[in-house]
C-alpha positions in Angstrom: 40.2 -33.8 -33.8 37.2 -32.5 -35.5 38.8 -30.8 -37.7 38.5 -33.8 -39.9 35.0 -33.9 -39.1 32.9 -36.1 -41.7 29.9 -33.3 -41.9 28.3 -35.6 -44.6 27.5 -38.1 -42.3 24.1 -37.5 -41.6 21.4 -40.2 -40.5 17.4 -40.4 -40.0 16.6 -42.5 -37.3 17.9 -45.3 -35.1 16.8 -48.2 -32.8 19.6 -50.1 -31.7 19.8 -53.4 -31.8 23.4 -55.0 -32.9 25.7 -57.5 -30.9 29.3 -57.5 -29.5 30.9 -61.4 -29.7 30.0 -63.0 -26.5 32.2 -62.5 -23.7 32.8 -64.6 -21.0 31.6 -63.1 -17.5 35.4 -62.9 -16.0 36.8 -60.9 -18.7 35.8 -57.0 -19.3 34.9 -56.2 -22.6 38.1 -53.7 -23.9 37.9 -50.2 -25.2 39.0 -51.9 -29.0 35.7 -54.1 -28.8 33.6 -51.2 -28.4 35.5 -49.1 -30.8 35.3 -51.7 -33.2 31.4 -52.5 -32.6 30.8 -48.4 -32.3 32.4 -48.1 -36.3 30.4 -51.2 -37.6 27.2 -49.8 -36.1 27.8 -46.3 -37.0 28.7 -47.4 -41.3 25.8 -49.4 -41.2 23.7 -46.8 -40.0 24.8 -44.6 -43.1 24.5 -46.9 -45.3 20.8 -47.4 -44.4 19.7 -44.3 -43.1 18.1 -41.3 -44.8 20.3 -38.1 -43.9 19.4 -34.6 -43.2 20.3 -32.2 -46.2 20.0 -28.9 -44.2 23.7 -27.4 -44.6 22.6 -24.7 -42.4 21.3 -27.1 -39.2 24.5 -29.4 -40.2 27.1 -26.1 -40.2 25.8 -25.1 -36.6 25.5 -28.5 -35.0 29.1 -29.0 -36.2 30.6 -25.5 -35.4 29.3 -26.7 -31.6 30.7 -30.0 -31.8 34.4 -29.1 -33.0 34.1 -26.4 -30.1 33.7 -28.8 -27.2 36.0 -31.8 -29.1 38.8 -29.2 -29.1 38.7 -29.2 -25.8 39.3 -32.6 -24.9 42.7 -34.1 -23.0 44.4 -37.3 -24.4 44.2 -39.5 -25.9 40.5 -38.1 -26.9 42.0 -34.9 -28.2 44.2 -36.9 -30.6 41.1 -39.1 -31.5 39.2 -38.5 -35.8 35.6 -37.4 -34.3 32.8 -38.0 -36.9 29.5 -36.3 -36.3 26.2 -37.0 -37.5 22.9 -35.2 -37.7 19.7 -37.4 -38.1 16.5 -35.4 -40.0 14.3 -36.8 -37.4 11.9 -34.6 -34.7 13.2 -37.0 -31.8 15.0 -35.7 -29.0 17.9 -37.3 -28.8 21.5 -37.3 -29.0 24.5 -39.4 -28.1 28.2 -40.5 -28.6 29.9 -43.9 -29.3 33.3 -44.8 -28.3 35.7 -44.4 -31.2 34.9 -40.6 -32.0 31.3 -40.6 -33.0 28.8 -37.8 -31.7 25.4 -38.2 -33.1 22.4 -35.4 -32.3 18.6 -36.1 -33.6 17.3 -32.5 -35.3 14.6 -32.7 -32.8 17.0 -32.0 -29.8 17.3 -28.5 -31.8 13.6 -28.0 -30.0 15.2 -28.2 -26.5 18.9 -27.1 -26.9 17.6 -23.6 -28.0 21.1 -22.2 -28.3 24.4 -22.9 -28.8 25.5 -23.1 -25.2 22.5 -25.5 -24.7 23.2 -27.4 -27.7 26.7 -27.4 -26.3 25.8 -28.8 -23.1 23.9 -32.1 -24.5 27.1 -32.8 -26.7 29.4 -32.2 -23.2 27.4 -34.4 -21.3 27.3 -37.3 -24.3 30.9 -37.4 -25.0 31.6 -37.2 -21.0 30.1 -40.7 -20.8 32.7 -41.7 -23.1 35.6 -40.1 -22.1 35.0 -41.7 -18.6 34.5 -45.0 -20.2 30.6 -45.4 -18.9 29.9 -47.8 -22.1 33.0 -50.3 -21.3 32.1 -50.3 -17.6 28.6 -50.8 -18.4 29.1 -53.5 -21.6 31.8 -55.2 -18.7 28.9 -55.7 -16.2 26.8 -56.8 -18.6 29.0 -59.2 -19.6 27.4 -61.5 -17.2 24.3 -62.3 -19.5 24.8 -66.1 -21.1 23.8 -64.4 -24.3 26.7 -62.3 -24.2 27.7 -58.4 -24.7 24.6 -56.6 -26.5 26.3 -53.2 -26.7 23.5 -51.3 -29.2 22.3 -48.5 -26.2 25.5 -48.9 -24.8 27.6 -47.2 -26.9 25.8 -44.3 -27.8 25.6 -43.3 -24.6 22.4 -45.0 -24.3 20.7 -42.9 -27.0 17.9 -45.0 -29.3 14.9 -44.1 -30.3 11.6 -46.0 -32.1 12.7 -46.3 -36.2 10.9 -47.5 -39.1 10.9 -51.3 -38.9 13.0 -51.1 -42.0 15.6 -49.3 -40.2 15.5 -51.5 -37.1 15.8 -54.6 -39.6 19.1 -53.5 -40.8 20.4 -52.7 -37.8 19.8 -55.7 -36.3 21.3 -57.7 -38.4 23.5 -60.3 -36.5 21.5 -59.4 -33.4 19.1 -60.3 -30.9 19.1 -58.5 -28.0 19.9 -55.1 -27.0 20.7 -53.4 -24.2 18.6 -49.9 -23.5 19.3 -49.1 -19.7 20.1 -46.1 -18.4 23.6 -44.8 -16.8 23.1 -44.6 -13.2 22.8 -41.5 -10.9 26.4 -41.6 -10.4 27.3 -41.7 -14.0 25.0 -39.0 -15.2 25.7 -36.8 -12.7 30.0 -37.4 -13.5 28.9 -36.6 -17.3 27.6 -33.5 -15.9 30.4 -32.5 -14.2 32.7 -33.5 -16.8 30.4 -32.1 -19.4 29.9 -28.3 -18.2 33.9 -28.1 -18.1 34.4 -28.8 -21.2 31.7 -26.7 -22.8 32.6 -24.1 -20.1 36.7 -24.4 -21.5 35.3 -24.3 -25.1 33.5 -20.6 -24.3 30.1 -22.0 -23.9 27.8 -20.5 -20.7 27.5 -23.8 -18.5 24.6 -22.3 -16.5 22.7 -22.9 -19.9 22.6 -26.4 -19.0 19.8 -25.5 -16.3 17.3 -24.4 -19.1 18.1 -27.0 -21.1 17.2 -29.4 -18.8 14.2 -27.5 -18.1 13.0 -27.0 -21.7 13.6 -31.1 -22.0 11.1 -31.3 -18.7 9.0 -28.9 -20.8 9.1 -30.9 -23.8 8.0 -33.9 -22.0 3.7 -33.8 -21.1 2.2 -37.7 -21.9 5.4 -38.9 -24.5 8.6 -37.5 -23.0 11.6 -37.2 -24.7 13.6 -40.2 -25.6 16.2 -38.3 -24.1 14.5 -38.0 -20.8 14.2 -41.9 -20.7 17.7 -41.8 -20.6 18.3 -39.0 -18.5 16.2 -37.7 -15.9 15.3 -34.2 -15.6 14.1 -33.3 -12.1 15.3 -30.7 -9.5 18.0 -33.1 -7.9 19.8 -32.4 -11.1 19.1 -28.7 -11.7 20.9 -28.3 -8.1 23.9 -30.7 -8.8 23.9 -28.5 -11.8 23.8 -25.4 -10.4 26.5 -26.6 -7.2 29.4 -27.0 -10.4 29.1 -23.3 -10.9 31.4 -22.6 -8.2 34.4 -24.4 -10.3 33.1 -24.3 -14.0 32.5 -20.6 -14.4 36.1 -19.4 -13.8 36.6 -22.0 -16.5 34.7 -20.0 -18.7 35.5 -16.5 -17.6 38.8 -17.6 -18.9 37.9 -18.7 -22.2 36.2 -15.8 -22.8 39.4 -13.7 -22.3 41.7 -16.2 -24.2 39.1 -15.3 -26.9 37.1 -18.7 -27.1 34.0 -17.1 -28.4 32.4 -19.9 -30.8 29.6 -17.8 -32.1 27.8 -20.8 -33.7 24.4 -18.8 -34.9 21.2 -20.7 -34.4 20.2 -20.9 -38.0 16.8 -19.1 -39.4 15.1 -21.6 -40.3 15.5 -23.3 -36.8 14.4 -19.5 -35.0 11.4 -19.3 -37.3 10.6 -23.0 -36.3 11.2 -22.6 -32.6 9.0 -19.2 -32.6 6.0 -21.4 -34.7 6.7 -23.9 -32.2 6.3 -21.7 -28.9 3.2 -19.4 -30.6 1.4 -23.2 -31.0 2.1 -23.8 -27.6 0.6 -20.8 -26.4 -2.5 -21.1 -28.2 -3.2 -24.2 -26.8 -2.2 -23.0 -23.3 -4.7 -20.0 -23.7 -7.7 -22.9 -24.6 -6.8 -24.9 -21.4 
């Protein structure tokens, strides 16, 4: 559970570049493999990685995360979740196989609230509760220079480091894989993602402004999230079509008294209103 949540784990930045032993094409690369690969990765990235020191922003993103991890079924409710916040302004966020959920500050400009913030977390661990990475690390297992699993198991997170950073991840490594899920696996994170924020007392028709702040953020450099996951209006209705079965879900968390309350901290509000009063002002010019 979360309970045990290492809050100190915080990291910077990340590009992804570290490799799983190669793997011969017939076999599929186990759930163990990935774990394993996912707990090397994620210790080297604290070792190397500059971490946020905002309690505040750390004490929110968390009070989110043990929300939604509390709501998982076995064996991923039985599972020691680690979470880590990076002090970075890129959009991003994702979650390894194993029990690690990792979220970039600069998601905090797009998840605007707790039920958004709620949503991306849903959606990141979904892809590993139904096992996207070891499907996807098991196709790939195909490629003569074997199983490259850095996007892979984050959930296909990454984003553009400091070469420092990307040297010490990369230790050992070559080639990495940065592909997107498919459709069919973002849109079953989706699904799987609203019920678990909706279970955990989180507002899953939040996850329609999210995606449309993350469109919003985009302009001429979009989101790394965005690479990742695409945010266009086939989505906001496959969205909006799980409200039929997810908000009953929710109704009755609110009466079982599931109200997580995780306040958007001040110095993200004051940021966020700086943020949108910029953006005006250049609207007004244009």
């Amino acid at each position: 559970m979360l309970s045990t949540l290492n809050k100190c784990s915080m990291i910077a930045a990340l590009t992804m570049a570290a490799c799983l032993a190669t793997v011969p094409a017939a076999h599929a690369v186990s759930n163990a493999q990935l774990e394993a690969e996912s707990a090397r990765i994620y210790a080297q990235m604290k070792a190397t990685m500059p971490m946020t020191t905002d309690q505040d922003i750390i004490d929110y993103v968390a009070c989110v995360a043990i929300a939604v991890v509390n709501e998982l079924e076995p064996p991923y409710n039985e599972v020691q979740w680690e979470l880590a916040v990076f002090e970075d302004d890129l959009i991003n966020a994702g979650a390894m196989p194993g029990g690690k959920i990792v979220v970039w500050e600069g998601i905090l400009r797009a998840a605007r609230n707790q039920h958004q913030l709620a949503a991306v977390i849903g959606h990141e661990i979904a892809h590993v509760t139904a096992e996207h990475s070891r499907r996807k690390a098991s196709r790939t297992a195909m490629s003569d220079l074997g199983v490259r699993v850095a996007a892979v198991v984050i959930g296909q997170g990454h984003s553009g480091a400091t070469y420092s950073a990307y040297e010490a991840l990369r230790q050992g490594a070559a080639y990495g894989f940065f592909l997107p899920f498919s459709r069919k696996a973002e849109t079953e994170a989706d699904v799987i993602g609203l019920k678990y924020m909706a279970r955990a007392g989180f507002d899953p028709r939040q996850a329609v402004p999210l995606w449309q702040n993350m469109s919003a953020e985009s302009g001429e450099d979009p989101p790394e999230f965005l690479s990742t996951h695409p945010s266009d209006a086939k989505r906001i209705e496959s969205l909006i079509s799980q409200w039929i079965d997810v908000l009953p879900l929710y109704n009755e968390a609110l009466q079982a008294g599931k109200i997580p309350g995780c306040a958007v901290p001040e110095s993200l509000e004051r940021e966020l209103a700086e943020l949108d009063a910029k953006k005006k002002a250049r609207q007004k010019k244009e």
